[in-house]
PALOLUM-520724 format. One record per residue (C-alpha): x, y, z; residue number from 1; residue in three letters. Coordinates in steps of 0.02 Angstrom, whole numbers, padded with zeros to 5 digits. Last residue first. Example, Ala and Ser with C-alpha at 12.3 -4.5 7.8 and 13.67 -1.06 7.14 Angstrom:
2
       u       v       w    n  res
   00684  -00053   00357    2  SER
   00615  -00225   00390    1  ALA
//
This chain:
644
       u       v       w    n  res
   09358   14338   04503  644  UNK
   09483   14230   04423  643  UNK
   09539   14116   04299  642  UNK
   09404   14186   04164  641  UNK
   09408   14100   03986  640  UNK
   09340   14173   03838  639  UNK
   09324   14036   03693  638  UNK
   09452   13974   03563  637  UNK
   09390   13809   03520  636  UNK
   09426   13661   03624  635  UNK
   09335   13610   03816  634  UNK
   09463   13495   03877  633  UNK
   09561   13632   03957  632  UNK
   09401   13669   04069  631  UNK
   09372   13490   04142  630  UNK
   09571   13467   04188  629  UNK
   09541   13664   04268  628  UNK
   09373   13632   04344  627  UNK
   09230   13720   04274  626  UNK
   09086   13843   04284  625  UNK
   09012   13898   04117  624  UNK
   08933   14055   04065  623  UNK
   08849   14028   03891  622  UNK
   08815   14205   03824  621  UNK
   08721   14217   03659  620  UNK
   08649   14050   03708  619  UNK
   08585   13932   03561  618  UNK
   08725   13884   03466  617  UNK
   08838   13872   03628  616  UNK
   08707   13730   03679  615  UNK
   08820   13578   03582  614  UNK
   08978   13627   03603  613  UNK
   08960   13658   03790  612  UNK
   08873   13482   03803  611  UNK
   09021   13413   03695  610  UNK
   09161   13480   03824  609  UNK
   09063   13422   03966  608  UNK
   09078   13263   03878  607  UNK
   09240   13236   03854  606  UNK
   09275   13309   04039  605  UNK
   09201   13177   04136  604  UNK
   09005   13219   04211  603  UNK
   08994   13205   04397  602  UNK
   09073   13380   04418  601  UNK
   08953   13480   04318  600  UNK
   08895   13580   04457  599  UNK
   08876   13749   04360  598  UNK
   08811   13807   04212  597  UNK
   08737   13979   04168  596  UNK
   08638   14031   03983  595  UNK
   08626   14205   03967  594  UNK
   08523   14310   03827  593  UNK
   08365   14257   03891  592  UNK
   08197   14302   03799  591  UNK
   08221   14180   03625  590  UNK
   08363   14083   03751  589  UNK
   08231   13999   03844  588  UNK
   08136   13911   03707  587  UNK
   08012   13845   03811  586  UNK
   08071   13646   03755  585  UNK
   08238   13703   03745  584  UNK
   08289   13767   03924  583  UNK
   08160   13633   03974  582  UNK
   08302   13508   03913  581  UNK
   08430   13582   03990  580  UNK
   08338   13551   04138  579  UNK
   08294   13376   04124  578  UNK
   08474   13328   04071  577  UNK
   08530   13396   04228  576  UNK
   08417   13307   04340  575  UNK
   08478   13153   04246  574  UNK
   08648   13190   04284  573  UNK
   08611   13226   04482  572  UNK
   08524   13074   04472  571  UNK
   08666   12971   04387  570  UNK
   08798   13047   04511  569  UNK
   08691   12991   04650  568  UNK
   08669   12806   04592  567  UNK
   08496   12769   04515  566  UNK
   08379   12668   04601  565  UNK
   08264   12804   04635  564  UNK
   08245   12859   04495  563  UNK
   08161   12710   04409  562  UNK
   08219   12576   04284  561  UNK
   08159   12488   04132  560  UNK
   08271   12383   04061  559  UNK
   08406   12348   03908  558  UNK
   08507   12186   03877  557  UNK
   08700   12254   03811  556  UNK
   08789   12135   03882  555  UNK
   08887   12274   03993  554  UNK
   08680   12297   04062  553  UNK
   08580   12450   03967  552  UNK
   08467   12588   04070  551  UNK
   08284   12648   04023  550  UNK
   08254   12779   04166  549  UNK
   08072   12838   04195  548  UNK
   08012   13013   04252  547  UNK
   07836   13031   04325  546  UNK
   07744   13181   04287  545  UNK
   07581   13166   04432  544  UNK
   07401   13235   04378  543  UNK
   07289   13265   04528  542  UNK
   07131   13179   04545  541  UNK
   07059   13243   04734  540  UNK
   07057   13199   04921  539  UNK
   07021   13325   05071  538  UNK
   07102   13364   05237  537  UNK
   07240   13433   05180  536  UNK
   07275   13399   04990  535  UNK
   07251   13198   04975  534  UNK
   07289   13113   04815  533  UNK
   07200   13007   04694  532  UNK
   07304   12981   04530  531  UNK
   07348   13036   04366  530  UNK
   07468   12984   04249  529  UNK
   07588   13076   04100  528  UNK
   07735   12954   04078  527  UNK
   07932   13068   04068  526  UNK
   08061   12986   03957  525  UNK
   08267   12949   03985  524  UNK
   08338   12838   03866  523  UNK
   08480   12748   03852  522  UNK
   08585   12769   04003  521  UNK
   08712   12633   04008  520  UNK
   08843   12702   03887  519  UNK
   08805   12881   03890  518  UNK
   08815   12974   03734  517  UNK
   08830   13141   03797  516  UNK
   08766   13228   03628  515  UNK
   08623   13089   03634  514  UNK
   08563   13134   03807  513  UNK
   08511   13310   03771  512  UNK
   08418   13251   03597  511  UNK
   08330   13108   03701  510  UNK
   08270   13233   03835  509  UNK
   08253   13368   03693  508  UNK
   08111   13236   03616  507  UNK
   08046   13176   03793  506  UNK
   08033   13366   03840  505  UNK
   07908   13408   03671  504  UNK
   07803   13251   03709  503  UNK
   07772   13306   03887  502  UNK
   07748   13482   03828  501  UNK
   07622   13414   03711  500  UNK
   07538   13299   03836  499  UNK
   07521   13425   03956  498  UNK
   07451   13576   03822  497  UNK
   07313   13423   03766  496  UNK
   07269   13376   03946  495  UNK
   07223   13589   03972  494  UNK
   07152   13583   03782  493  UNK
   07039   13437   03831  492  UNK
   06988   13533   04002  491  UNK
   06928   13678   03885  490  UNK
   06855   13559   03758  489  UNK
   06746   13486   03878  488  UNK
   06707   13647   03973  487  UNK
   06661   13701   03797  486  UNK
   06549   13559   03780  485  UNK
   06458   13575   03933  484  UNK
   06423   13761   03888  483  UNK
   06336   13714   03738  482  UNK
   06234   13569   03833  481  UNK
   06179   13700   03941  480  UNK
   06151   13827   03837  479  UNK
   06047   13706   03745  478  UNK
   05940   13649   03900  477  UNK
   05910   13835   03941  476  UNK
   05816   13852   03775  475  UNK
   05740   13712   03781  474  UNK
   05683   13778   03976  473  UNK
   05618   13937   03924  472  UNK
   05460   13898   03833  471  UNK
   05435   13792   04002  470  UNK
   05453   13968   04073  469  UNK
   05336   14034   03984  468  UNK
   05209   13896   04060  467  UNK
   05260   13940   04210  466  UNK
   05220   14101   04212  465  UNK
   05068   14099   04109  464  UNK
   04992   13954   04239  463  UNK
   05042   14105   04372  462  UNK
   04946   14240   04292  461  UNK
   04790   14105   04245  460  UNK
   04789   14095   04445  459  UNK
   04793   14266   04496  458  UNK
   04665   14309   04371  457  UNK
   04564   14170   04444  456  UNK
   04588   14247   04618  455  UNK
   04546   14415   04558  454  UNK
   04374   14351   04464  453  UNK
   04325   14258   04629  452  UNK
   04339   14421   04726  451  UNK
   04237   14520   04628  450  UNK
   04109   14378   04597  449  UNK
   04117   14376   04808  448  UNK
   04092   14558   04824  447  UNK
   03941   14541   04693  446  UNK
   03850   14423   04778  445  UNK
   03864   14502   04942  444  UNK
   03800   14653   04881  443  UNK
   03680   14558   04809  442  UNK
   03632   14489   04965  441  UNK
   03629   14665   05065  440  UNK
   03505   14717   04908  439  UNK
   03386   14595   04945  438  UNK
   03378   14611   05120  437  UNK
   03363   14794   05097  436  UNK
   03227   14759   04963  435  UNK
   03150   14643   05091  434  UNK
   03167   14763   05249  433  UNK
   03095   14926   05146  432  UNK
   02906   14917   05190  431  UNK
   02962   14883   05364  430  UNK
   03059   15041   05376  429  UNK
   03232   15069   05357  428  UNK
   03302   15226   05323  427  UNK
   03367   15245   05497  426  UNK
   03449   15074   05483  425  UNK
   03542   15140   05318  424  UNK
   03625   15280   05431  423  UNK
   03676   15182   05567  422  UNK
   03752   15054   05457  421  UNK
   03850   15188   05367  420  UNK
   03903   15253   05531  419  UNK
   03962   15083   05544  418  UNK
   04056   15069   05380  417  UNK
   04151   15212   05419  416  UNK
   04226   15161   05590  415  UNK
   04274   15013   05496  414  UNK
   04360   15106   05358  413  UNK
   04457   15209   05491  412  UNK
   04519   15065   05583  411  UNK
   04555   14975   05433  410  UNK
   04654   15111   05375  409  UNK
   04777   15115   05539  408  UNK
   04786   14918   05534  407  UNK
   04829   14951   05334  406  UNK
   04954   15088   05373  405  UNK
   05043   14961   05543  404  UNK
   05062   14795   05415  403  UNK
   05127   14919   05291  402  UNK
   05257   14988   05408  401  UNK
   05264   14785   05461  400  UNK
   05330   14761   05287  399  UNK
   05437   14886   05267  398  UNK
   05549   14845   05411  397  UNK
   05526   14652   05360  396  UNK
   05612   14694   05195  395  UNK
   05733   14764   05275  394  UNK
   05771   14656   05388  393  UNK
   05753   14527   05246  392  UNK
   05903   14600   05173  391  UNK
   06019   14642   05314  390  UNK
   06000   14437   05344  389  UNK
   06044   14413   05153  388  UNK
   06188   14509   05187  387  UNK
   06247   14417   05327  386  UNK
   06226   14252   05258  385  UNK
   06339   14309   05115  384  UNK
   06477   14375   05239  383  UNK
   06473   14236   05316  382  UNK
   06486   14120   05168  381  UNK
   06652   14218   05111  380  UNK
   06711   14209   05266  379  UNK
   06677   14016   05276  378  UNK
   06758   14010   05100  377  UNK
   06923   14088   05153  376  UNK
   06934   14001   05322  375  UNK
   06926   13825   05193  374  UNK
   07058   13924   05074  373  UNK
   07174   13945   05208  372  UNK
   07148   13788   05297  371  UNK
   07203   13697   05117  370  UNK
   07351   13835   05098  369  UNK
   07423   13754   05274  368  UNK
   07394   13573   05225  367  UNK
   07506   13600   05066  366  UNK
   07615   13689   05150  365  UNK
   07641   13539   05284  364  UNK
   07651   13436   05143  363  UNK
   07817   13541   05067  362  UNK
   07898   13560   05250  361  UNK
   07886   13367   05260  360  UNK
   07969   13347   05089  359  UNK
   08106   13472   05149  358  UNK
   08123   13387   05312  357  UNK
   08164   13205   05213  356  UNK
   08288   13325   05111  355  UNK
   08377   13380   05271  354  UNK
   08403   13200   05308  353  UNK
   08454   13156   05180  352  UNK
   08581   13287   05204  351  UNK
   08626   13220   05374  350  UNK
   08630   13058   05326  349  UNK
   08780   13109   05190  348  UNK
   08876   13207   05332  347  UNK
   08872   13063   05451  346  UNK
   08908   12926   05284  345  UNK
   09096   13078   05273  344  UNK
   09121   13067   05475  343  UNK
   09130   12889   05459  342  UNK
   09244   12916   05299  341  UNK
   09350   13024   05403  340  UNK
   09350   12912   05532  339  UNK
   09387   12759   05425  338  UNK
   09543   12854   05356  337  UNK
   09636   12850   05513  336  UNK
   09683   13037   05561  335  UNK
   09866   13112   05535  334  UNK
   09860   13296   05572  333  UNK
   09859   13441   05465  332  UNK
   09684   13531   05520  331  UNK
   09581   13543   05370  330  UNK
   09661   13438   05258  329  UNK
   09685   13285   05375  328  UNK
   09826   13200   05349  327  UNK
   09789   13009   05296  326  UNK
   09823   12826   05387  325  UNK
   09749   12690   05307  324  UNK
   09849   12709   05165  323  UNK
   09770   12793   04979  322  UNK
   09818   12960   05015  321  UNK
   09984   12917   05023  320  UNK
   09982   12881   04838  319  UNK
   09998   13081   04830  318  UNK
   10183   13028   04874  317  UNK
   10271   13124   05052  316  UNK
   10432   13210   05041  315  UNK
   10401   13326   05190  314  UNK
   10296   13465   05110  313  UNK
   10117   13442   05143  312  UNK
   09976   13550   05137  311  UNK
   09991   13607   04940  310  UNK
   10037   13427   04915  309  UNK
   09853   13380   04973  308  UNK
   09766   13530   04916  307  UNK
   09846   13496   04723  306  UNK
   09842   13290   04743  305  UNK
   09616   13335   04743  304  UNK
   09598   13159   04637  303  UNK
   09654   13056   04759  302  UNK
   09486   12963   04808  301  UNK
   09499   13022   05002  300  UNK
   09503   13201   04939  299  UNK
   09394   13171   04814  298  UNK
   09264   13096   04927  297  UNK
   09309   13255   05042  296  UNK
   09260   13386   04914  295  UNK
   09094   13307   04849  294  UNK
   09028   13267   05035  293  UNK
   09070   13468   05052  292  UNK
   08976   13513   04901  291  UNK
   08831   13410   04940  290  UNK
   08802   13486   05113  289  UNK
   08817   13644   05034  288  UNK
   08680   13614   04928  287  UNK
   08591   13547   05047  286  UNK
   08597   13687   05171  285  UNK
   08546   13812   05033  284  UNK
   08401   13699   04999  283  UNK
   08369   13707   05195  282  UNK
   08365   13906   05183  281  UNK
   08234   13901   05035  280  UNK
   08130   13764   05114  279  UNK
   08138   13859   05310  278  UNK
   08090   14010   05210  277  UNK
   07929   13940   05112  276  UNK
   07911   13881   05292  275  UNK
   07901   14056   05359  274  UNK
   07805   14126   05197  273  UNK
   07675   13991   05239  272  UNK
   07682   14016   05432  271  UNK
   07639   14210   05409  270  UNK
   07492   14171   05291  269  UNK
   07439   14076   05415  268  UNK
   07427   14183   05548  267  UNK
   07369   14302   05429  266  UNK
   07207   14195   05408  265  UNK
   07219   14195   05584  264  UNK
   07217   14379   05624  263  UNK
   07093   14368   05510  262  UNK
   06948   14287   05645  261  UNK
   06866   14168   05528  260  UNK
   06715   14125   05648  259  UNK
   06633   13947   05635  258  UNK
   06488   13933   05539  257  UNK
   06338   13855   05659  256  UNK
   06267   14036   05720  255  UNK
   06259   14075   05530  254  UNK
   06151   13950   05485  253  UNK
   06061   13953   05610  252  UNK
   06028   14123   05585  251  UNK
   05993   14093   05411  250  UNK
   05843   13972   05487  249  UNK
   05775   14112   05580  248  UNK
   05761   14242   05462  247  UNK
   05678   14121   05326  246  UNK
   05550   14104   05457  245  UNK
   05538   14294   05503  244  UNK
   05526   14324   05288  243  UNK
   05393   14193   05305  242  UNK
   05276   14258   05437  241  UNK
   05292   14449   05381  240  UNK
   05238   14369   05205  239  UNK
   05102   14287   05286  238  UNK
   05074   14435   05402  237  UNK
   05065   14539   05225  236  UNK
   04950   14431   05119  235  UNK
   04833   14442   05264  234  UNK
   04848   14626   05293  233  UNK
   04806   14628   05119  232  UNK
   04655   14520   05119  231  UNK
   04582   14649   05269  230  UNK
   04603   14802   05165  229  UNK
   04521   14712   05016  228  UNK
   04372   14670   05143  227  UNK
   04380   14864   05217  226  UNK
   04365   14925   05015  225  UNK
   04224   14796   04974  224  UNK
   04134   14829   05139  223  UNK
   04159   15045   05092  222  UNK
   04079   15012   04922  221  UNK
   03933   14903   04999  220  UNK
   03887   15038   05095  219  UNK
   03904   15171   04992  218  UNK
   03774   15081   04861  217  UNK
   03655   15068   05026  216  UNK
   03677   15236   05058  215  UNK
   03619   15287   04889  214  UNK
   03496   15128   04883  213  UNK
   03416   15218   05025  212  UNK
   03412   15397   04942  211  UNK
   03326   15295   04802  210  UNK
   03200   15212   04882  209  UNK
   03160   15373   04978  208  UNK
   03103   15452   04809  207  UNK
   03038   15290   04754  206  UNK
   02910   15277   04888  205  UNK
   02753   15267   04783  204  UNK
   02854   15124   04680  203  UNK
   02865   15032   04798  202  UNK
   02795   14872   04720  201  UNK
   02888   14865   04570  200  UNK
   03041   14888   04676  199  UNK
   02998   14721   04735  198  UNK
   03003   14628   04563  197  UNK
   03174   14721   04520  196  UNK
   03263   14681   04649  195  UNK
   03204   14488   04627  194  UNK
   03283   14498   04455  193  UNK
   03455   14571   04531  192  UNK
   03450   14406   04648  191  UNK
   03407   14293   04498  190  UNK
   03576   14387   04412  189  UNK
   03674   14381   04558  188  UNK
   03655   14195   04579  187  UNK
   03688   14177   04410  186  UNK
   03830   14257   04418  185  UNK
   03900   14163   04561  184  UNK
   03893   13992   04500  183  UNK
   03977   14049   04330  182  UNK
   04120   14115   04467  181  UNK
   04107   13962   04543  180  UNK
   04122   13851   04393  179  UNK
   04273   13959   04323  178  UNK
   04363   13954   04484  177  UNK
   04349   13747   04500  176  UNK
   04418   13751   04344  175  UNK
   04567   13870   04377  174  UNK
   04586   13770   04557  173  UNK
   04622   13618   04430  172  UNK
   04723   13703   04307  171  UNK
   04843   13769   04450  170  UNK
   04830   13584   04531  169  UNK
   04913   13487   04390  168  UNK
   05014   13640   04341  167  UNK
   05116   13638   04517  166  UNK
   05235   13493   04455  165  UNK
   05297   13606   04339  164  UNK
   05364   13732   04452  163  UNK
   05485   13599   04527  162  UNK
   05525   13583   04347  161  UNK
   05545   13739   04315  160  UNK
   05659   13774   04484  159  UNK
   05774   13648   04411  158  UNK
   05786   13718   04246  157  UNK
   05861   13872   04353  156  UNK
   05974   13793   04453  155  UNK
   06047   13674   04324  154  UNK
   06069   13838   04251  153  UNK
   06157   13921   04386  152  UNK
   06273   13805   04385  151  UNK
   06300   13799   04207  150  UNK
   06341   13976   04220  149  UNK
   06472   13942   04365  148  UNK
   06552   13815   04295  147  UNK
   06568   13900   04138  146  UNK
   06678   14062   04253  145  UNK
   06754   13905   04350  144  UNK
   06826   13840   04173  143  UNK
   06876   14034   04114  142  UNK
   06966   14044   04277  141  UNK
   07075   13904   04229  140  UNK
   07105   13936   04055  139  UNK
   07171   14105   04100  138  UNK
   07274   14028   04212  137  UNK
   07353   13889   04119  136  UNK
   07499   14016   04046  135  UNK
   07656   13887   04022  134  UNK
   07784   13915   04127  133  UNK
   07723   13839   04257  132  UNK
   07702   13673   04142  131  UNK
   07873   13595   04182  130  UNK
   07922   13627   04346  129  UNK
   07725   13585   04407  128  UNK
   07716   13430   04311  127  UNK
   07869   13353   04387  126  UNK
   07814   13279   04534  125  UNK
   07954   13278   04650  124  UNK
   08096   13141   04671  123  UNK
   08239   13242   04758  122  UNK
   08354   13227   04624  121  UNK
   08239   13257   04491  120  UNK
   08150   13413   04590  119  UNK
   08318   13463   04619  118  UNK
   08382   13494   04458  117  UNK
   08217   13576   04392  116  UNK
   08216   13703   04538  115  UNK
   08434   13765   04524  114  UNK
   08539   13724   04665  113  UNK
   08669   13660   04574  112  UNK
   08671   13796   04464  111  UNK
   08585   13805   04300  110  UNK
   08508   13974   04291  109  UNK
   08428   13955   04109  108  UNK
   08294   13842   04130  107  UNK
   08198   13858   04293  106  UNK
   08251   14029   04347  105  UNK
   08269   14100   04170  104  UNK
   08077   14033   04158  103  UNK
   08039   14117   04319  102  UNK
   08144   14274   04302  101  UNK
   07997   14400   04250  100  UNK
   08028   14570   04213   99  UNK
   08203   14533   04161   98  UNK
   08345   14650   04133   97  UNK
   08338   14710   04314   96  UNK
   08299   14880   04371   95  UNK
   08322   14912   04545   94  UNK
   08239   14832   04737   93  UNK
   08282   14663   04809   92  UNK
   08252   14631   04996   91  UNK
   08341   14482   05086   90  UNK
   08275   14386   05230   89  UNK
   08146   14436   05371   88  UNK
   08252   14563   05482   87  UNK
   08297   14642   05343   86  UNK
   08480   14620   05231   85  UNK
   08478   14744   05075   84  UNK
   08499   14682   04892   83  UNK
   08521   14819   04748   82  UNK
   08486   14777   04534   81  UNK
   08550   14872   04400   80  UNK
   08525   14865   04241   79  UNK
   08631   14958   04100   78  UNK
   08608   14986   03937   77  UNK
   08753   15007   03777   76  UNK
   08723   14848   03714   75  UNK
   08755   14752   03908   74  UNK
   08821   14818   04074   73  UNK
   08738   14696   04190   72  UNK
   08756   14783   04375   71  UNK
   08749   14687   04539   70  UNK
   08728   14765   04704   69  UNK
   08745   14710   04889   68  UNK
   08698   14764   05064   67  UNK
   08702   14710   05247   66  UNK
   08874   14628   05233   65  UNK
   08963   14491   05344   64  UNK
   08869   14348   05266   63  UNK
   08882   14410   05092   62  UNK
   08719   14402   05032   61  UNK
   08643   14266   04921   60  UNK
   08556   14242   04784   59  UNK
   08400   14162   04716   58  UNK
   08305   14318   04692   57  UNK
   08320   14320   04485   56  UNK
   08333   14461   04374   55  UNK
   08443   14476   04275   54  UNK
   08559   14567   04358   53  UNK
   08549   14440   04504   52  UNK
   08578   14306   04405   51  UNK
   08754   14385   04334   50  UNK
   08792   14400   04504   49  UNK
   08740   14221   04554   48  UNK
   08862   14163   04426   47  UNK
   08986   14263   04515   46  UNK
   08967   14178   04683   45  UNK
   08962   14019   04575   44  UNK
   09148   14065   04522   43  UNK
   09202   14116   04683   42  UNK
   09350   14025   04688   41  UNK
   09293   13896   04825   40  UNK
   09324   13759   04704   39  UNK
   09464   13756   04572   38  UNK
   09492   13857   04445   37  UNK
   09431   13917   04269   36  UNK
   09253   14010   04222   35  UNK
   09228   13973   04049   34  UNK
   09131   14105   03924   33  UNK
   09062   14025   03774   32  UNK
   08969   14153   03645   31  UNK
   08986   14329   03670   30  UNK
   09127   14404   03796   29  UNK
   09105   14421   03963   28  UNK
   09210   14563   04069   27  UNK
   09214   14548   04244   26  UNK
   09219   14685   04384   25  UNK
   09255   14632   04564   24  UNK
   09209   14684   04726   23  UNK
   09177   14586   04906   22  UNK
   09130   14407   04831   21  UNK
   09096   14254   04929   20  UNK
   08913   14249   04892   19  UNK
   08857   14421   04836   18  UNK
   08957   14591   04930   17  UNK
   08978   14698   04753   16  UNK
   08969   14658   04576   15  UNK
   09018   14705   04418   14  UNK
   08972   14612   04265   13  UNK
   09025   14697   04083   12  UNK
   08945   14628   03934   11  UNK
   09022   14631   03756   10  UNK
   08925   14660   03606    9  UNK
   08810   14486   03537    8  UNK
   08681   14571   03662    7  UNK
   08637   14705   03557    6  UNK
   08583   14635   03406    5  UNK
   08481   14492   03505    4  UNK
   08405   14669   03548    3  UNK
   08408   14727   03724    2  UNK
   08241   14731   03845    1  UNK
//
């Protein structure tokens, strides 16, 4: 990028194959240049040159050439900038001056066919021409990042209080624990005192006592160990049991969402950029469409007298033009007016027409990027389903290897406790059968207290959980509430940023339209509303720019008017106020050392010359397009091109 130094030195434009153009080389001096002549001189063929250079892709190719190239000499750099004709449109490839042309697009590029022009004369919403300049991104994406977190945290406080509810009966099986394990121990401890009364009376066979009590000690060891092998397969079939239901219900799920196939999300990606086409090649179709409506009414009006003497030379008046009877300037013979002026209202539907297709092309896009993004998310939820499938396959996988280990030890532990049997019943003799009784039922006893103390430690673990969590929840309620906020203030700063720039473009609005000093346009002001609107198949609040027209009667009462009622001329006057005053509002000429008009036909020479006055203090290089009666009433000694 140049220095505002540089760029107040001479530039040098050369250009090759763009509009009507084959070659030329023109030299543009700082401040106001004025490009001279009539129409079809190739002055907005040049204009697109300079645009080109810059930066932008709204150009065209010469329509017998597959190439082009446009070079901005400028402060002793050079960019350079190469077209080439494809199958698909036009590709661009060099080194412009401008990274990005959007704003320069929007602001500073001022041709008839310029974005904010149009989207006045054709009625769109407004909001998106002004505020894409403006970065809302980042402010975006930090909105769904807190959407997200909060999100989660309504998920999360909401699994504490589900957990809650559970702390009724957690307490209550803990009490019901406690009582049975105090239950227990006393049972074990009158069983233990029983042991002890019959081994009184055996004492003579205390040697075999005690190799009984050996076994019987192993005995009980090896029940404990094949009863905890037994709870685990348990725990694990129920777990097996669950993971296969969970299984089966994201199968479902996933047997229900529709394939995305992506040839189709290319499919549609191929019909956006083909109607994003069909818009830019109708635009170019109303624009010309417009320009010859413009010609002929001024033919039929008398103000073109130069094409009409220029065709004629047998004595007849300009004030010929007026009769019923005129010579047609395309052909040379005499035609009754009313034809031409039917074929002129022909010509007019047809580009109202073309705009009517142009809003049709513009919902069908919409409805297009809506599928998109609805294929997107079912993808998206595919793919998520999917993993959490590979998951619990996984999960079962190791699972039932555990189910198979424990089956395997069980086996072996039951095989074990048998022989043990065996070997205890060989000890036995009748002497012995109440002390083995006995010691069998405090076995028992003591298995059960075992078990009863790991259930209750399983219980207090979980009312510790939860109640932790509780600990949590304040906690999680603040975040929360913090986060709640800040998507407040982030959406406030998003309203904030529209109503500012809405503010700032009534301000230049009134400033623009005060240096033409129109008698019956007073004021022209944009409203900030919202409103319910469908996007594809689905409805949401969108915010809608509306521009209103305060106009004056001869008697000087004032009122309220819309766009739509205005005359063509007005709207194409208003759409040009708009723009120029966007090239103000974003400060345009800070990053854009050109400033191009064209198109100013429907405003009368006084004030074009007062509009060129009035922005040549902002552009270093204001590149104006102009009639000859509309260019000699521009004063001051300025550069002035007469042709290309």
């Amino acid at each position: 990028m140049v220095t505002t130094e540089q760029t107040r030195a001479e530039a040098t434009v050369s250009v090759r194959n763009i509009g009507g153009i084959d070659e030329a080389i023109v030299d543009l001096e700082p401040g106001v240049n004025i490009l001279a002549g009539r129409n079809a001189t190739n002055r907005t063929s040049f204009l697109q040159a300079i645009m080109a250079a810059l930066g932008s892709k709204d150009v065209t190719l010469k329509g017998d050439a597959d190439e082009a190239e446009a070079t901005l000499t400028i402060g002793g750099s050079t960019y350079r900038r190469q077209l080439h004709r494809r199958n698909d449109g036009v590709a661009f490839e060099g080194d412009p001056y401008l990274e990005d042309p959007e704003l320069a697009d929007l602001f500073a590029f001022l041709l008839d066919s310029n974005e904010a022009r149009q989207a006045v004369t054709t009625e769109q919403n407004l909001r998106d021409v002004i505020m894409r300049p403006v970065d809302l991104e980042e402010i975006k994406a930090e909105i769904s990042q807190l959407e997200s977190e909060k999100n989660d945290i309504d998920e999360e406080i909401e699994a504490i209080e589900a957990r809650k509810q559970t702390l009724p009966e957690l307490e209550s099986e803990k009490a019901r624990l406690e009582d049975e394990i105090e239950e227990t121990r006393e049972a074990l401890t009158a069983k233990e005192a029983e042991i002890d009364a019959a081994d009184a009376d055996v004492q003579t066979q205390r040697a075999e006592q005690q190799e009984l009590e050996a076994k019987l000690d192993e005995l009980r060891e090896a029940r404990n160990t094949l009863e905890d092998i037994r709870y685990d397969l348990d725990t694990e079939r129920e777990s097996v049991e669950s993971l296969k239901q969970d299984r089966a219900t994201l199968e479902e799920e996933l047997a229900a969402l529709p394939e995305t196939p992506d040839d189709e999300i290319d499919r549609l990606d191929a019909d956006i950029s083909q109607l994003r086409e069909q818009r830019r090649r109708l635009d170019s179709e109303i624009n010309s469409l417009q320009s010859t409506v413009r010609f002929n009414e001024e033919m039929l009006d008398g103000e073109r007298t130069d094409v009409y003497e220029a065709m004629t030379d047998d004595g007849h008046t300009t004030d010929d033009l007026l009769t019923d009877d005129v010579v047609c300037w395309t052909c040379g013979s005499t035609v009754p007016r009313e034809q031409i002026e039917a074929t002129l209202e022909e010509l007019r539907d047809l580009r109202q027409d073309k705009l009517e297709t142009k809003r049709e092309l513009a919902d069908e896009l919409d409805d297009l990027k809506a599928e998109k993004e609805r294929l997107e998310g079912q993808r998206t939820q595919r793919s998520e389903y999917e993993r959490q499938l590979s998951e619990i396959e996984d999960e079962l996988a190791q699972r039932e290897d555990r189910i198979e280990a424990l089956q395997e030890r069980r086996t072996e532990m039951e095989t074990e406790v048998k022989e043990l049997q065996v070997a205890v019943e060989d000890r036995e003799s009748e002497q012995f059968d109440e002390i083995l009784e006995l010691h069998q039922e405090a076995n028992e006893l003591e298995y059960k207290l075992g078990r009863l103390e790991t259930d209750l430690e399983d219980v207090e673990d979980d009312i510790e959980a939860i109640e932790s969590r509780i600990d949590e929840q304040s906690e999680l309620e603040a975040e929360r509430e913090r986060i709640t906020d800040e998507l407040t203030d982030l959406r406030t700063r998003v309203d904030t940023l529209e109503e500012d720039a809405v503010e700032a473009f009534n301000d230049h609005m009134e400033e623009v339209l005060g240096a033409l000093d129109y008698d019956n346009l007073d004021r022209i002001w944009i409203e900030r509303v919202t409103r319910e609107v469908r996007e594809g198949r689905r409805k949401a609040i969108k915010t809608f720019f509306e521009l209103h027209v305060v106009r004056s009667t001869p008697s000087g009462t004032t009122y309220e008017d819309t766009v739509d009622h205005l005359s063509e001329s007005e709207r194409e006057v208003t759409g040009l106020v708009f723009a120029l005053a966007g090239y103000l509002v974003h400060e345009v000429y800070e990053t854009v050392p050109f400033m191009l008009l064209d198109s100013l036909e429907t405003i009368d020479s006084a004030r074009i010359a007062d509009l060129v006055e009035y922005f040549s203090e902002f552009a270093d290089y204001l590149v104006v397009a102009l009639l000859e009666e509309d260019a000699n009433a521009v004063e001051g000694d300025h550069a002035r091109i007469e042709s290309i």
